[in-house]
LUMVO-918406 format. One line per field, with one value per residue (C-alpha): residue in three letters; x, y, z; residue number from 1. Coordinates in steps of 0.02 Angstrom, whole numbers, plus 50000, padded with zeros to 5 digits. Layout:
<pts>
residu = c(ala / ...)
c1 = c(X / ...)
c2 = c(Y / ...)
c3 = c(Z / ...)
num = c(NUM / ...)
</pts>
This chain:
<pts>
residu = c(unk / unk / unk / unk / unk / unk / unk / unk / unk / unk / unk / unk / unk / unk / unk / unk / unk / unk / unk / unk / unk / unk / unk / unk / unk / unk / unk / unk / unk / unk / unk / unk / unk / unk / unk / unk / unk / unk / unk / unk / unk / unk / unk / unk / unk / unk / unk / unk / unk / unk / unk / unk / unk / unk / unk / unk / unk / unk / unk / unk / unk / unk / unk / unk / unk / unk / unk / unk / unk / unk / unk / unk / unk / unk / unk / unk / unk / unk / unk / unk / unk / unk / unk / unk / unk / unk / unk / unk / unk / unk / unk / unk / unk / unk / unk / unk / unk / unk / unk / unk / unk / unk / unk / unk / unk / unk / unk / unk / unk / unk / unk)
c1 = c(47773 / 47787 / 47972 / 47967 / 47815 / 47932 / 48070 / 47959 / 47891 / 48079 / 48149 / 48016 / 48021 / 48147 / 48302 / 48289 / 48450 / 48469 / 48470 / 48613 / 48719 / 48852 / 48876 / 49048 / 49167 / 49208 / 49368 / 49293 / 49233 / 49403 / 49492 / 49364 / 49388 / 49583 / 49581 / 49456 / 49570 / 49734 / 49817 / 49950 / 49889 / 50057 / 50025 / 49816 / 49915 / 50027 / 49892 / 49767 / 49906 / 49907 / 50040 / 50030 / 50007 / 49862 / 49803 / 49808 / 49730 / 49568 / 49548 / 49595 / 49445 / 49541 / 49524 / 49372 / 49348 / 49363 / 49270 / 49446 / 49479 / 49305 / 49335 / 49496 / 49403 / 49263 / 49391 / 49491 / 49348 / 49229 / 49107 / 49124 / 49122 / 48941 / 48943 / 49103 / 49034 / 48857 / 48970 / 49059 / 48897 / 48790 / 48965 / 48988 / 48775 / 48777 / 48918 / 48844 / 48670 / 48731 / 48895 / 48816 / 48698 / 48533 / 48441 / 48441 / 48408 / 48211 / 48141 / 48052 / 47890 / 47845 / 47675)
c2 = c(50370 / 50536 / 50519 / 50385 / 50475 / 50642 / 50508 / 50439 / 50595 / 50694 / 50520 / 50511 / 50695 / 50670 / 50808 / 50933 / 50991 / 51173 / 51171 / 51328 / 51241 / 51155 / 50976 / 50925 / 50855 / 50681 / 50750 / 50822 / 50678 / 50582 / 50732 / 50713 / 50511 / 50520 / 50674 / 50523 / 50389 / 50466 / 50428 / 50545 / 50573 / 50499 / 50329 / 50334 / 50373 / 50221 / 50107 / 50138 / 50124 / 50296 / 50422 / 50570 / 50713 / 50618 / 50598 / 50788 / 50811 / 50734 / 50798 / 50960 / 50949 / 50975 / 50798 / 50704 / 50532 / 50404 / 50234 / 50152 / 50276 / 50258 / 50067 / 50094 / 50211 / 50097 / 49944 / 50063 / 50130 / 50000 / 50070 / 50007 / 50096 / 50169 / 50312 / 50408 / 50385 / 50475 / 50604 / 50638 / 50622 / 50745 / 50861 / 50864 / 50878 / 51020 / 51104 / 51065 / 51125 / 51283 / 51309 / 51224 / 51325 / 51209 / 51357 / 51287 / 51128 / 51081 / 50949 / 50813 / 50742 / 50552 / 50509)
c3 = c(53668 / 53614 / 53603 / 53473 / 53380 / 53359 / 53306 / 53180 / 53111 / 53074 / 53000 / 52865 / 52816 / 52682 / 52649 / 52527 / 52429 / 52392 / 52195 / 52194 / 52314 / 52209 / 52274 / 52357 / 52255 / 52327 / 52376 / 52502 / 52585 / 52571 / 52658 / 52803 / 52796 / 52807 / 52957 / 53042 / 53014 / 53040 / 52888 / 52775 / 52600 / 52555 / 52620 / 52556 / 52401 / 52410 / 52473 / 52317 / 52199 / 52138 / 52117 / 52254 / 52114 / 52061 / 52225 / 52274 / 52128 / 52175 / 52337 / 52276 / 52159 / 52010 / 51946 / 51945 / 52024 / 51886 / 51883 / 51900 / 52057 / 52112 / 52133 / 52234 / 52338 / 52376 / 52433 / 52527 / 52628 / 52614 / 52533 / 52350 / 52222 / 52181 / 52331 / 52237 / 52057 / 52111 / 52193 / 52063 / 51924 / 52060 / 52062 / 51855 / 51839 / 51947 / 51852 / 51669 / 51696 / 51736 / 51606 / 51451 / 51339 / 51294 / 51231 / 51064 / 51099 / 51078 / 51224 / 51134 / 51254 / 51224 / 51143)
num = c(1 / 2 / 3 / 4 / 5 / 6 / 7 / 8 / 9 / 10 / 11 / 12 / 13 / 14 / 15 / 16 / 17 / 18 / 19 / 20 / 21 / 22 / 23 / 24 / 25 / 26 / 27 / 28 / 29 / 30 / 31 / 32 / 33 / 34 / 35 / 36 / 37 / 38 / 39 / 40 / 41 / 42 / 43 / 44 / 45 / 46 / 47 / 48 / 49 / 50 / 51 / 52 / 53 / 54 / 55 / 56 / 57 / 58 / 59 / 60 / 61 / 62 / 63 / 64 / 65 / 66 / 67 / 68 / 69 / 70 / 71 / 72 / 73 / 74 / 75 / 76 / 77 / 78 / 79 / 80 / 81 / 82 / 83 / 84 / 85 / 86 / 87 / 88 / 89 / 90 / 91 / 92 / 93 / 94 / 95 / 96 / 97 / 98 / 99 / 100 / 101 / 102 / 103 / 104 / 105 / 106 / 107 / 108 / 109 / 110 / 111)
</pts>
């Protein structure tokens, strides 16, 4: 019993992201997927209809992952499309709160 109490008790402490950690770019993850699955970056290329420049771009993280690329990704891997647009929205976030001045801007509370 004590097993499955101690089971219970780390499962609903919930993860807490470290706000100065920048969040991977989703070309992270689909590096990791295709070392997993065995597959060149030439042939994911071919197989998602994309050109291999554009692919190396993304998982170079100098382009971001599009909606149109985002549902290529998700057929591809299975995942649809949803996981590698909050990715990329969590990467740009992360990157505009901290390069885009707001100072100026006032915050305007609800009644």
């Amino acid at each position: 019993m004590a097993d499955d109490k101690t089971r219970r008790n780390t499962v609903d402490i919930p993860a807490k992201a470290d706000p100065n950690r920048c969040p991977s770019h989703p070309g992270e993850l689909i590096a990791d997927l295709l070392e997993d699955a065995g597959k060149s970056k030439m042939a994911v290329a071919e197989m998602l209809g994309i050109s291999r420049q554009q692919f190396h771009s993304v998982l170079a993280g100098r382009k971001p992952v599009t909606p149109d690329m985002a549902a290529r990704l998700g057929k591809l891997f299975g995942n649809g499309p949803g996981l590698w647009l909050r990715m990329q929205a969590n990467f740009d976030a992360w990157h505009a709160a901290r390069e885009v001045d707001v100072s100026a801007i006032p915050t305007i509370k609800a009644a």
